[in-house]
PyMOL Python script that loads the backbone (N, CA, C, O; Angstrom):
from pymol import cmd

cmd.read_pdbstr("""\
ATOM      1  N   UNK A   1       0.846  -1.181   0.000  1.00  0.00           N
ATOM      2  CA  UNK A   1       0.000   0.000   0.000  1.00  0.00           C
ATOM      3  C   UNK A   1       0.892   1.245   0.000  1.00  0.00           C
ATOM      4  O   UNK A   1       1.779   1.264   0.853  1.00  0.00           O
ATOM      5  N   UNK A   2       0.794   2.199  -0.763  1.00  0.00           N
ATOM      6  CA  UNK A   2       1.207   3.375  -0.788  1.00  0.00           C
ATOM      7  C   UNK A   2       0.330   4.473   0.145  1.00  0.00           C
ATOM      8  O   UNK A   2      -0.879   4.388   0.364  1.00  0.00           O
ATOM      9  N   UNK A   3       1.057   5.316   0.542  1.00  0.00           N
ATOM     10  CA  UNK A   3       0.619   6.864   1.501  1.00  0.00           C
ATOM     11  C   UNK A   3       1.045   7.368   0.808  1.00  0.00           C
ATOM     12  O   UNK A   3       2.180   7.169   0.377  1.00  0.00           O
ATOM     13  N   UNK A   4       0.000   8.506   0.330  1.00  0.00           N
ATOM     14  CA  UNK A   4       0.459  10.018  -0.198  1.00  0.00           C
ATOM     15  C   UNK A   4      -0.611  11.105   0.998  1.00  0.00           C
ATOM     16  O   UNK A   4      -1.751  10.994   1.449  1.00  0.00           O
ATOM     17  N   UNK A   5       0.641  12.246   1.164  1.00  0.00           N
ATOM     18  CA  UNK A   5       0.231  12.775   1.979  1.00  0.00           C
ATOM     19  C   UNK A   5       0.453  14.080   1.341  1.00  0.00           C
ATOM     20  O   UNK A   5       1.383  14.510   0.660  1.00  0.00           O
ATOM     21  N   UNK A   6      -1.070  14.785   1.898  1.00  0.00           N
ATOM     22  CA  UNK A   6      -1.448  15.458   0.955  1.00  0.00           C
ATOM     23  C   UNK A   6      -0.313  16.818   1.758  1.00  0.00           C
ATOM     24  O   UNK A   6       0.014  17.059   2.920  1.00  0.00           O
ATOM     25  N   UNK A   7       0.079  17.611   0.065  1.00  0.00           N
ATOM     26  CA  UNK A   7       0.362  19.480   0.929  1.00  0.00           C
ATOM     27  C   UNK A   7      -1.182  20.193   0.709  1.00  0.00           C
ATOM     28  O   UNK A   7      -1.536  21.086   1.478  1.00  0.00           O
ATOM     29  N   UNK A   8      -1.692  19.925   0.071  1.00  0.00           N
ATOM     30  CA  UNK A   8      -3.260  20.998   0.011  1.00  0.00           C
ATOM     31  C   UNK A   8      -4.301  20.091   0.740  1.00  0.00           C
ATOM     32  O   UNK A   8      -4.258  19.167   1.552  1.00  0.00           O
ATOM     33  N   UNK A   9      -5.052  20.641   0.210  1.00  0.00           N
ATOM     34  CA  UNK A   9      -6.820  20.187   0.514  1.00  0.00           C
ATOM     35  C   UNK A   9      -6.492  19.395   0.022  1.00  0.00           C
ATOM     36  O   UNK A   9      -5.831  18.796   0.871  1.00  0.00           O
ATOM     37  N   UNK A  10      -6.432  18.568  -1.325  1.00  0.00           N
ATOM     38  CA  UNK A  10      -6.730  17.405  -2.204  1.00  0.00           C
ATOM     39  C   UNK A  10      -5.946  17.579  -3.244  1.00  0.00           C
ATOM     40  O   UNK A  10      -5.325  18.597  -3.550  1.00  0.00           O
ATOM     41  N   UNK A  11      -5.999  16.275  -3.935  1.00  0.00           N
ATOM     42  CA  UNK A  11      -4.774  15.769  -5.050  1.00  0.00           C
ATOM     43  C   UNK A  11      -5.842  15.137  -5.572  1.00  0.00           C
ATOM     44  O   UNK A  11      -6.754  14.541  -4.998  1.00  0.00           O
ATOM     45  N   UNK A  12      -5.594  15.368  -6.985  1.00  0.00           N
ATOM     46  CA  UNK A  12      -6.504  14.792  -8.209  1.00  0.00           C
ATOM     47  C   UNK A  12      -5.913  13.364  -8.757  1.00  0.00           C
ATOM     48  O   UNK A  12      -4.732  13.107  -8.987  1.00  0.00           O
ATOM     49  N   UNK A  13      -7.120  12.450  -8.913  1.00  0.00           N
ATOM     50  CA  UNK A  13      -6.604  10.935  -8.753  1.00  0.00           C
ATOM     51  C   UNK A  13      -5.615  10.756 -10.109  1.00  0.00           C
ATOM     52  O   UNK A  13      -5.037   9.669 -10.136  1.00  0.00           O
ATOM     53  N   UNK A  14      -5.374  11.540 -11.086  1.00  0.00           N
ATOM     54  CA  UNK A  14      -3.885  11.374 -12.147  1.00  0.00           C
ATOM     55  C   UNK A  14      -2.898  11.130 -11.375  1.00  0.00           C
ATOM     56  O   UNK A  14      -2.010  10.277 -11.361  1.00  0.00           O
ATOM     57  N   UNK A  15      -3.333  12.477 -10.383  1.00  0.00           N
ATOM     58  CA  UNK A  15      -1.722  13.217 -10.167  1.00  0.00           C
ATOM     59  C   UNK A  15      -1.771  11.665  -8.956  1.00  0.00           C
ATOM     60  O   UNK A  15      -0.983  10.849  -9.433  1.00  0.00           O
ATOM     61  N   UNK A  16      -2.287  11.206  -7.914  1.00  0.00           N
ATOM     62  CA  UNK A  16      -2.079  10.372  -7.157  1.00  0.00           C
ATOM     63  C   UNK A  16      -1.415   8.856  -7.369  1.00  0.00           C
ATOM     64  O   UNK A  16      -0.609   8.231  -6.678  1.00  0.00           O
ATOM     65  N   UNK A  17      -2.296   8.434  -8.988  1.00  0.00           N
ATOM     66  CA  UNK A  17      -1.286   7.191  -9.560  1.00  0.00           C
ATOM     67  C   UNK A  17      -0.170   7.812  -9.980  1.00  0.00           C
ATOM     68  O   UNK A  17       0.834   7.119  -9.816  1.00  0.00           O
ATOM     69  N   UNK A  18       0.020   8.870 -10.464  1.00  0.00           N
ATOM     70  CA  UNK A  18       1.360   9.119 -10.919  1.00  0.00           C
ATOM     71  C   UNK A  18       2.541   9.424  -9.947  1.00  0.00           C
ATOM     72  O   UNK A  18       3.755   9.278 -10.091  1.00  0.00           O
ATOM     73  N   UNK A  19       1.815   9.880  -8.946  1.00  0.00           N
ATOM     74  CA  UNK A  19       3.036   9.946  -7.661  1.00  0.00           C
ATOM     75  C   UNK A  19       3.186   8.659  -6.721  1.00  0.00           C
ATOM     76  O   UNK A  19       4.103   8.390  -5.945  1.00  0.00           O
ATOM     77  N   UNK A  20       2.254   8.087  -6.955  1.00  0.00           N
ATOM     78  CA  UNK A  20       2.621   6.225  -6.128  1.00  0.00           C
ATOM     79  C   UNK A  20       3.430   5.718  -6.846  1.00  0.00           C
ATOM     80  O   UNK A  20       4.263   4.979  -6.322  1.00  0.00           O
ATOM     81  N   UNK A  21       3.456   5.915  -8.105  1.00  0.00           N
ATOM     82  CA  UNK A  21       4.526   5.111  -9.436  1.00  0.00           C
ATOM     83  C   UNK A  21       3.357   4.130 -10.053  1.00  0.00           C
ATOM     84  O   UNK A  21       3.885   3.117 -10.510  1.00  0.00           O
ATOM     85  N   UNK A  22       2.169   4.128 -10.178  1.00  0.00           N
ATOM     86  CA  UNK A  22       1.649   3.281 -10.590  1.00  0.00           C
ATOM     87  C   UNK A  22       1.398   3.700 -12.275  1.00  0.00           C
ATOM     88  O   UNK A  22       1.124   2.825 -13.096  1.00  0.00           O
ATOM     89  N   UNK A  23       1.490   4.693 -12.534  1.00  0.00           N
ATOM     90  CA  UNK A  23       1.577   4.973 -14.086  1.00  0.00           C
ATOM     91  C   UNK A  23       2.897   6.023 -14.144  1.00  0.00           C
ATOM     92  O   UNK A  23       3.519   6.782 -13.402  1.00  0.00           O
ATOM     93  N   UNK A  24       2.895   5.486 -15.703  1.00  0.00           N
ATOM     94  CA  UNK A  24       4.154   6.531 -15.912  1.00  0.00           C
ATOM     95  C   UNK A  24       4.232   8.252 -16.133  1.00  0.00           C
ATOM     96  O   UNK A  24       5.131   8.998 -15.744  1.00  0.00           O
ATOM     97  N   UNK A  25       3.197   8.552 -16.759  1.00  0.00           N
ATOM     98  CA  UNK A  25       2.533   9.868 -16.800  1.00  0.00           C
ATOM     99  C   UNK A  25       1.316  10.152 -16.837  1.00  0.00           C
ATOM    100  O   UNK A  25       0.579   9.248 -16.446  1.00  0.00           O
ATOM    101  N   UNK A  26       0.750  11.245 -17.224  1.00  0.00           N
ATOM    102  CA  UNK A  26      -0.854  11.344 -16.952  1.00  0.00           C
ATOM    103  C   UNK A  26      -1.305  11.227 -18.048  1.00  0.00           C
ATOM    104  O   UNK A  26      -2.361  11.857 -17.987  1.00  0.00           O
ATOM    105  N   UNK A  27      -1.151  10.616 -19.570  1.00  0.00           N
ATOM    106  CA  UNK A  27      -1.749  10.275 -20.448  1.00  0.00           C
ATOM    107  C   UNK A  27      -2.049   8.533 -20.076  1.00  0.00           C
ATOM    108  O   UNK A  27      -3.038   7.934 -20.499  1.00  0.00           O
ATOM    109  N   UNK A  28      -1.168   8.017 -19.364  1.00  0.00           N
ATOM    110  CA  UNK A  28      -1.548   6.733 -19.196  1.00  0.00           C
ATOM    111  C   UNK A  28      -2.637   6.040 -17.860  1.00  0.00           C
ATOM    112  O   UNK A  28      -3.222   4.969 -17.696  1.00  0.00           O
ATOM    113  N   UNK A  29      -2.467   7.615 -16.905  1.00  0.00           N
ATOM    114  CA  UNK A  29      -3.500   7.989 -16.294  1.00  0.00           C
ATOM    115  C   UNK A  29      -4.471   7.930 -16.542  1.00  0.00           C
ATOM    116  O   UNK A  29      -5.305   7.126 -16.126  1.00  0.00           O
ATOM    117  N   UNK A  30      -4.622   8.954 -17.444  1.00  0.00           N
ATOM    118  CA  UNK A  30      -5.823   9.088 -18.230  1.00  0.00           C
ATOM    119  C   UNK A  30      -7.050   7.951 -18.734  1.00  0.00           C
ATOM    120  O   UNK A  30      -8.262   7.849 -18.546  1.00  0.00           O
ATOM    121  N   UNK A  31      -5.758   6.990 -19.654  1.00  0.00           N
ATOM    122  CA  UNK A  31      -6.141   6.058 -19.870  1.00  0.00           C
ATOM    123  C   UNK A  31      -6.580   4.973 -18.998  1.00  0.00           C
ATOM    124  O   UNK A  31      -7.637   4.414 -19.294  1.00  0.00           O
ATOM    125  N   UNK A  32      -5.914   4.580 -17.942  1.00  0.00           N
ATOM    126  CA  UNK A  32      -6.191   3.510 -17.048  1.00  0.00           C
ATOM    127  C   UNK A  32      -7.855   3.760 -16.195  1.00  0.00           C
ATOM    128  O   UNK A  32      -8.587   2.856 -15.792  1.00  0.00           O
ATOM    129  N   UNK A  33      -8.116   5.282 -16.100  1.00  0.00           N
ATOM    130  CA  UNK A  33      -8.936   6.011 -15.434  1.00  0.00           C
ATOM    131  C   UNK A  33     -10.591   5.332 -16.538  1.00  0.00           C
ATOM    132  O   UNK A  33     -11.475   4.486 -16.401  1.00  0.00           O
ATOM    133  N   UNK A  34     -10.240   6.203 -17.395  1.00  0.00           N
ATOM    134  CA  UNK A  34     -11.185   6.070 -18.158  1.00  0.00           C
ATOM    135  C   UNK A  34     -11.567   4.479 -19.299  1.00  0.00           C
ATOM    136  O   UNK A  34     -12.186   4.372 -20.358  1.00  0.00           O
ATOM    137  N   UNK A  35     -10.817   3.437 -18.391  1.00  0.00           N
ATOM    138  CA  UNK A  35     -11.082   2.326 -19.224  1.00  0.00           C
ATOM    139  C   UNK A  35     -11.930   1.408 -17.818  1.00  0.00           C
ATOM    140  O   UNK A  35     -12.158   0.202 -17.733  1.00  0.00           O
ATOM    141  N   UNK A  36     -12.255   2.540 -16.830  1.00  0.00           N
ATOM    142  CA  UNK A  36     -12.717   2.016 -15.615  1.00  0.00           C
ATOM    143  C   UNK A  36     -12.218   0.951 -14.853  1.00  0.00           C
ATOM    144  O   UNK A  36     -12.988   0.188 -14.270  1.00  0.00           O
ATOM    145  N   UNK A  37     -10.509   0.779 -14.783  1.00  0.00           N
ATOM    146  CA  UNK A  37      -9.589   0.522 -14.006  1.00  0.00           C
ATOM    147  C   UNK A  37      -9.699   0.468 -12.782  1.00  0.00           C
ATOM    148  O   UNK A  37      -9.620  -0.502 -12.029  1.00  0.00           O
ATOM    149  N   UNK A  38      -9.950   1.910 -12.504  1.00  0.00           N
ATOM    150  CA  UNK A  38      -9.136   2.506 -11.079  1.00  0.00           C
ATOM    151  C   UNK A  38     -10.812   2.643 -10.585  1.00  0.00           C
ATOM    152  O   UNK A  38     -11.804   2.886 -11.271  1.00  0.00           O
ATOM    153  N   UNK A  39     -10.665   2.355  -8.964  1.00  0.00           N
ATOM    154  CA  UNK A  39     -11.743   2.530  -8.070  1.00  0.00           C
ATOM    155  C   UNK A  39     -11.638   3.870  -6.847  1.00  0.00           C
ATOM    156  O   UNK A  39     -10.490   4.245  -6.605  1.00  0.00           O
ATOM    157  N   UNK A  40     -12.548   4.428  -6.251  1.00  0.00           N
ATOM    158  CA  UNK A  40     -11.950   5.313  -5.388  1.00  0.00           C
ATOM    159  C   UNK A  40     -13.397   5.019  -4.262  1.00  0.00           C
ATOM    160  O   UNK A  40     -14.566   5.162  -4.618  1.00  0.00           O
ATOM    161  N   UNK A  41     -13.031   4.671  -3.134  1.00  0.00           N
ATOM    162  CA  UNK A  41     -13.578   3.925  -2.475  1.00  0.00           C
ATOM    163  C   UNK A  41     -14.327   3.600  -2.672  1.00  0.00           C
ATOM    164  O   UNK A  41     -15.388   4.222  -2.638  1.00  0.00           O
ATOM    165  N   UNK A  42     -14.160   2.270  -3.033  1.00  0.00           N
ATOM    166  CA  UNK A  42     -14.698   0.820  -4.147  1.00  0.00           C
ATOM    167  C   UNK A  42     -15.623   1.764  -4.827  1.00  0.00           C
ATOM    168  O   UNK A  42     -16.751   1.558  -4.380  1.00  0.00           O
ATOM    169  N   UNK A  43     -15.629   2.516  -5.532  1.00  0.00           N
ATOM    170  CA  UNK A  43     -16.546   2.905  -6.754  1.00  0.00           C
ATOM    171  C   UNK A  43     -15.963   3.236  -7.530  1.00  0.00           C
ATOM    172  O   UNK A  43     -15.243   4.219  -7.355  1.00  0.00           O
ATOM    173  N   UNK A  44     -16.004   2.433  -9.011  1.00  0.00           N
ATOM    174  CA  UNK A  44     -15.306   2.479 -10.357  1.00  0.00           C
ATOM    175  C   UNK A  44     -15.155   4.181 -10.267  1.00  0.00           C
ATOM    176  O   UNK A  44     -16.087   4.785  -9.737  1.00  0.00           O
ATOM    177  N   UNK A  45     -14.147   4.850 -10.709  1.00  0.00           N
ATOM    178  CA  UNK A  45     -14.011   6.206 -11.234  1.00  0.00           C
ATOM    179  C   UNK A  45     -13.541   6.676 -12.416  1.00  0.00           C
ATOM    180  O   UNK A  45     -12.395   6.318 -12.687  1.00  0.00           O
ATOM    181  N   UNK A  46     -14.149   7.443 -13.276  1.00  0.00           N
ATOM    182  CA  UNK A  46     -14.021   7.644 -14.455  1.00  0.00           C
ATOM    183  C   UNK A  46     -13.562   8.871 -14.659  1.00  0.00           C
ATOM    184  O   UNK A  46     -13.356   9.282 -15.801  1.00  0.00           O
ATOM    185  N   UNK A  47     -13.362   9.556 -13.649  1.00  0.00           N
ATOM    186  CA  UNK A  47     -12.859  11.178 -13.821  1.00  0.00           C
ATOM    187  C   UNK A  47     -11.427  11.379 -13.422  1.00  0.00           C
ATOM    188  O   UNK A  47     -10.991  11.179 -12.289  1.00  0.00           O
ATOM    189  N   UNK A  48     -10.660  11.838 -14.568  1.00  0.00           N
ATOM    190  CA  UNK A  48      -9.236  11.804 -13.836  1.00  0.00           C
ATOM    191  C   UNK A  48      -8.798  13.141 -13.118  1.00  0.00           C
ATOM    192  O   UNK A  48      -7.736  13.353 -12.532  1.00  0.00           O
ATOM    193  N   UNK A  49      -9.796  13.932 -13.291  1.00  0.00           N
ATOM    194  CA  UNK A  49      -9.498  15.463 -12.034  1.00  0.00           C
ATOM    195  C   UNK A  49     -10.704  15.051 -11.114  1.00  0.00           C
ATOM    196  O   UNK A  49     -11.485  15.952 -10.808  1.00  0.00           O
ATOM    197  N   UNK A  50     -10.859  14.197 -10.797  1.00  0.00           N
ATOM    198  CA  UNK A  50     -11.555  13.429  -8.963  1.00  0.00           C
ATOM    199  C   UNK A  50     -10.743  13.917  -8.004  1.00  0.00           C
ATOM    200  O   UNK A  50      -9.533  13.692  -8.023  1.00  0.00           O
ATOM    201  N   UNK A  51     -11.434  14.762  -6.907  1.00  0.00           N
ATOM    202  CA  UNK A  51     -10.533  14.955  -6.366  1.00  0.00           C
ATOM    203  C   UNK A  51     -10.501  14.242  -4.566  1.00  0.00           C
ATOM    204  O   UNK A  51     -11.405  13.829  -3.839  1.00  0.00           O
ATOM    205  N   UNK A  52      -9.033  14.370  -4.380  1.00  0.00           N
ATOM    206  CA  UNK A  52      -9.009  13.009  -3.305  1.00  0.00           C
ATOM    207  C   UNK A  52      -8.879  13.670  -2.156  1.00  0.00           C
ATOM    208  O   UNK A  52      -8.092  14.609  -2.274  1.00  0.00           O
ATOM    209  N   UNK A  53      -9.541  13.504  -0.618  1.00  0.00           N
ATOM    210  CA  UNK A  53      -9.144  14.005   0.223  1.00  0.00           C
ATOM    211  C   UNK A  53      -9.073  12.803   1.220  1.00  0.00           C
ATOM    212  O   UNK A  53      -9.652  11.723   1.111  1.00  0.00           O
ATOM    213  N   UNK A  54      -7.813  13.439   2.719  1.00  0.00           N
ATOM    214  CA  UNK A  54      -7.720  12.740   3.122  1.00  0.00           C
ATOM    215  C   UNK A  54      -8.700  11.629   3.708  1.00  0.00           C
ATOM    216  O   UNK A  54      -9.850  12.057   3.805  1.00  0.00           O
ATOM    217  N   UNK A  55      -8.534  10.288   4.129  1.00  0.00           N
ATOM    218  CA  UNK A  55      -9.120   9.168   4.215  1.00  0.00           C
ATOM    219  C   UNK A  55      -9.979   8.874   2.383  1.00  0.00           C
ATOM    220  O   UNK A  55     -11.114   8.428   2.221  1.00  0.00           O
ATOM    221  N   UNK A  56      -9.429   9.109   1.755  1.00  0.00           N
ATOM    222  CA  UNK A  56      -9.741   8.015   0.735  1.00  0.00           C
ATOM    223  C   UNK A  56      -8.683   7.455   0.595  1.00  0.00           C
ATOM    224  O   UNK A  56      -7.505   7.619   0.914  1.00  0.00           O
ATOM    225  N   UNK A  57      -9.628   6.375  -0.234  1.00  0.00           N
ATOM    226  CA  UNK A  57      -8.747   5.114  -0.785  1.00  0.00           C
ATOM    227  C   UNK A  57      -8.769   4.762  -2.095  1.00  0.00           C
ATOM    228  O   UNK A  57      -9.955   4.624  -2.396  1.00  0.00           O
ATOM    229  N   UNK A  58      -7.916   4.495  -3.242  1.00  0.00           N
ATOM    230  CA  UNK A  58      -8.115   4.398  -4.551  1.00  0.00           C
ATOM    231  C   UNK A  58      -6.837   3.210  -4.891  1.00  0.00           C
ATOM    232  O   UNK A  58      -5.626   3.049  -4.741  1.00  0.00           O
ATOM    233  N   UNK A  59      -8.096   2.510  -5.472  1.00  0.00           N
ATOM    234  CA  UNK A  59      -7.256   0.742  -5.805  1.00  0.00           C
ATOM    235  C   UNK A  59      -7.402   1.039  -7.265  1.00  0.00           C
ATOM    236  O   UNK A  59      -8.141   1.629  -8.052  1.00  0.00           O
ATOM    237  N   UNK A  60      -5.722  -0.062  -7.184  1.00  0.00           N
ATOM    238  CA  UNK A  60      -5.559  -0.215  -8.966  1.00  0.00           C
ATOM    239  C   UNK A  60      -4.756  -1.582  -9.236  1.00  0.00           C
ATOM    240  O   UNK A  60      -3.637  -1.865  -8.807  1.00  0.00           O
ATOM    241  N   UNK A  61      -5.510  -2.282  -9.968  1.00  0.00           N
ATOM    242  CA  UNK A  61      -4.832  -3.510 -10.150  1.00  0.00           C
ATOM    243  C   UNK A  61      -4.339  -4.232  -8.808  1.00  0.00           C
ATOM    244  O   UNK A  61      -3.313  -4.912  -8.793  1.00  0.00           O
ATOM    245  N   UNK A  62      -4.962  -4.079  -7.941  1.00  0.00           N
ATOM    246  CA  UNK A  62      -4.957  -4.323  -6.731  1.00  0.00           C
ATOM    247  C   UNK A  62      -4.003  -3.539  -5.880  1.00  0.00           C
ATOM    248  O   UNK A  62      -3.916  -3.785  -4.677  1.00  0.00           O
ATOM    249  N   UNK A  63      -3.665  -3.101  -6.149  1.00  0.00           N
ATOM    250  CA  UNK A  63      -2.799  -2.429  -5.384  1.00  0.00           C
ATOM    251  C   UNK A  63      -3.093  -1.039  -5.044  1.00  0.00           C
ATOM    252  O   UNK A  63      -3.173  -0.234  -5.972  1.00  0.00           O
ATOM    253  N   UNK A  64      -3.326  -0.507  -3.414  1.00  0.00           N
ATOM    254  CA  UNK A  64      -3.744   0.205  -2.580  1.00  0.00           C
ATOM    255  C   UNK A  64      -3.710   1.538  -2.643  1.00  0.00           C
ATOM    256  O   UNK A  64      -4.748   1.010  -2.245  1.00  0.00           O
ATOM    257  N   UNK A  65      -3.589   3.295  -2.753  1.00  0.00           N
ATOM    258  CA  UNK A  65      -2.733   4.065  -2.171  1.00  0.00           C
ATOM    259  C   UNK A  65      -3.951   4.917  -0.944  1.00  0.00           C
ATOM    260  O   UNK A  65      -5.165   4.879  -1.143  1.00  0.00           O
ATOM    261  N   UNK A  66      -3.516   5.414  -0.101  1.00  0.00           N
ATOM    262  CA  UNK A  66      -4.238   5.796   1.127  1.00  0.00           C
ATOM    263  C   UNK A  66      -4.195   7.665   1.085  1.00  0.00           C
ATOM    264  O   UNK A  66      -3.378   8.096   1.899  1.00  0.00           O
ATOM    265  N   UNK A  67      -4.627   8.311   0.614  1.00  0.00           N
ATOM    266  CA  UNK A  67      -4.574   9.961   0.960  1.00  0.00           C
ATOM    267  C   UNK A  67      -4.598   9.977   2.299  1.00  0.00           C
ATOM    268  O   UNK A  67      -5.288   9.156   2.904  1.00  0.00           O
ATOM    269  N   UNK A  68      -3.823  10.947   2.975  1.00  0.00           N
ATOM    270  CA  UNK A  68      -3.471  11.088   3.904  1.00  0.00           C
ATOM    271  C   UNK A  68      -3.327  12.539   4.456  1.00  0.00           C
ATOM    272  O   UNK A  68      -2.622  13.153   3.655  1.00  0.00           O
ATOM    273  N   UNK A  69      -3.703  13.348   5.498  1.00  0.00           N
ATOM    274  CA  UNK A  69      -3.243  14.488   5.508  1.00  0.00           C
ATOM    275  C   UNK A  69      -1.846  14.717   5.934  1.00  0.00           C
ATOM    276  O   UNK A  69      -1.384  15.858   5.944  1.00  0.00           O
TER     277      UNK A  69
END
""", "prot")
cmd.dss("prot")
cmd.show_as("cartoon", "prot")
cmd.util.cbc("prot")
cmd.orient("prot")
């Protein structure tokens, strides 16, 4: 499981796979997002400017990351 801890209010779920390392940039973001991949507490998400605040959770390919303040 990855922690990202937030500096603002919230981090938009691109920018969050892209800073766990789970994609390589935000076109593949993009993509993984919108092929209804990625979940954000367990609900499929299709928006890649979703924005995350602390205590969510967003799974990908099983694998975890936790927003955090």
């Amino acid at each position: 499981m990855e922690v990202i801890k937030l500096r603002d209010e919230y981090i938009k779920l691109g920018q969050a796979l892209k800073a766990a390392g789970y994609v390589d940039s935000g076109v593949d973001a993009k993509l993984v997002i919108q092929d209804g991949l990625v979940k954000v507490n367990g609900q499929t998400e299709t928006q890649r400017g979703k924005k995350l605040h602390a205590g969510d959770e967003v799974e990908y390919k099983d694998q975890l990351i936790k927003i955090e303040k």
